[in-house]
Each structure stands twice: as structure tokens, then as C-alpha cells.
N, C-alpha and C positions, 0 to 999 in steps of 0.2 A: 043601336051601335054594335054591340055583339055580335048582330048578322054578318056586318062588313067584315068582322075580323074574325079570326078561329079563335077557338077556346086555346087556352095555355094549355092543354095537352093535344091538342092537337097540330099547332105549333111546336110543341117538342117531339112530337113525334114523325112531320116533316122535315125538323131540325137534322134527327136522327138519319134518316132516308136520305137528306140530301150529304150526311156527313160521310155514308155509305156510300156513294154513286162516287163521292168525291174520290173517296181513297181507290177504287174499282178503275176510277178516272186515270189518276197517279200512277198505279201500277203500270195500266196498258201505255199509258208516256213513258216511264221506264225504259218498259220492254222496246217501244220505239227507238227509243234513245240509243240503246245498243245495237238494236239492228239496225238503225243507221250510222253507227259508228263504226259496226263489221261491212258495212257494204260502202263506205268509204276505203277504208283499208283494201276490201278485194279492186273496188275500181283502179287504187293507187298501183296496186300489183297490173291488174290489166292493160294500164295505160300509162305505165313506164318504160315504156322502151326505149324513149327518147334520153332518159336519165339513167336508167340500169341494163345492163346489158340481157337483151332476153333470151337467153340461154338461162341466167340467174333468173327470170322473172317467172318463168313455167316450173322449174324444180324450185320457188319459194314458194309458188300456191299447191304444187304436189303435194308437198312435202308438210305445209300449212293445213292441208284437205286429210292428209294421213293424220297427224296430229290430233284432229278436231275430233277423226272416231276411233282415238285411242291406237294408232299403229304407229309404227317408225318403218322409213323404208327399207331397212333389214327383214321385216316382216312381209314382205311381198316378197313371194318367188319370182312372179313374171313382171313387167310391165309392158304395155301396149299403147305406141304413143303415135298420132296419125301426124307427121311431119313428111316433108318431101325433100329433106335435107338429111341425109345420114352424119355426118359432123353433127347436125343440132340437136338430132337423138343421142350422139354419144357424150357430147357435152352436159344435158340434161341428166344423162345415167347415173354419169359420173360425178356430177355436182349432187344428186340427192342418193348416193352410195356412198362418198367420198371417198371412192376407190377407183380403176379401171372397172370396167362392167365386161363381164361376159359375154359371148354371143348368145349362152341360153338363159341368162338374163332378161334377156334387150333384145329378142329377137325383132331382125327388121326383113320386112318384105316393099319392100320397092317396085313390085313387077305393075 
């Protein structure tokens, strides 16, 4: 009968391993858990236009992307934004400025 079963230490020592894998488990669920909470939130920003106007919807993820690696967009001299709409760039400027924007701000080339 022994053979079929492990020794009590050796049972406590797969006890151990698997109490190991468990929590290694937990963490990377976690970690899931937020990155799919953050990638809910971005899809919410992407495919709101129907609900928020997207003019607000690109300078909230600007402006969200600055934040995330410690900037504010006072911090940027320039931005560079590929629109085909000059209203939707200055809209944009000026929503994540909260001022009029400059032309050497915002420079637009349209050509």
C-alpha cells in the first residue's frame, strides 16, 4: 500500500510546489485582469464616437498616453497629428492645451 501513495513528505512537498504554481497562477490572473480592464477602457475611448464627440475622443487618449509615461501636454513642444481635417486638428490642440494652440504648436501640412 505505500507504493500507491507518497510518503507524508513527499506529499508535503508536492503540497508545497503546488501552493507555489498556485500563487505564480494568481498573480499572472491579476496581471490579466488589469490588462484587460485597461484594454476595455482604450476600446471604450476608440469606439465612442457614436457617444462622445471625437474631437474629445483622440485628445482623451492623447492626453491618457501622455499621462501614462509621466508627461502633460504642456510638455510637448510640437505635436504631429495625421488628420485630413484642419478644424479636427485644431479642435484636438485645443482640447489637450486647453488654450488656442499656436501654428508652431500644431503645425499642419496638408499638401
Amino acid at each position: 500500500m505505500a507504493g500507491q501513495f507518497g510518503s507524508r513528505t513527499e506529499l508535503i512537498a508536492e503540497n508545497e510546489k503546488l501552493k507555489t504554481e498556485a500563487l505564480l497562477l494568481q498573480g499572472r490572473l491579476q496581471k490579466l485582469a488589469a490588462l484587460t480592464e485597461q484594454n476595455v477602457r482604450l476600446r471604450e475611448l476608440l469606439n465612442s464616437s457614436a457617444l462622445v464627440n471625437e474631437k474629445v475622443e483622440v485628445a482623451e487618449l492623447i492626453g491618457e498616453h501622455l499621462q501614462e509615461n509621466g508627461l502633460q501636454p504642456s510638455d510637448v513642444k510640437r505635436f504631429w497629428l495625421h488628420q485630413a481635417n484642419l478644424s479636427m486638428n485644431h479642435l484636438i490642440f485645443n482640447k489637450l492645451r486647453g488654450r488656442e494652440v499656436a501654428e508652431e504648436d500644431a503645425p499642419v501640412i496638408l499638401d
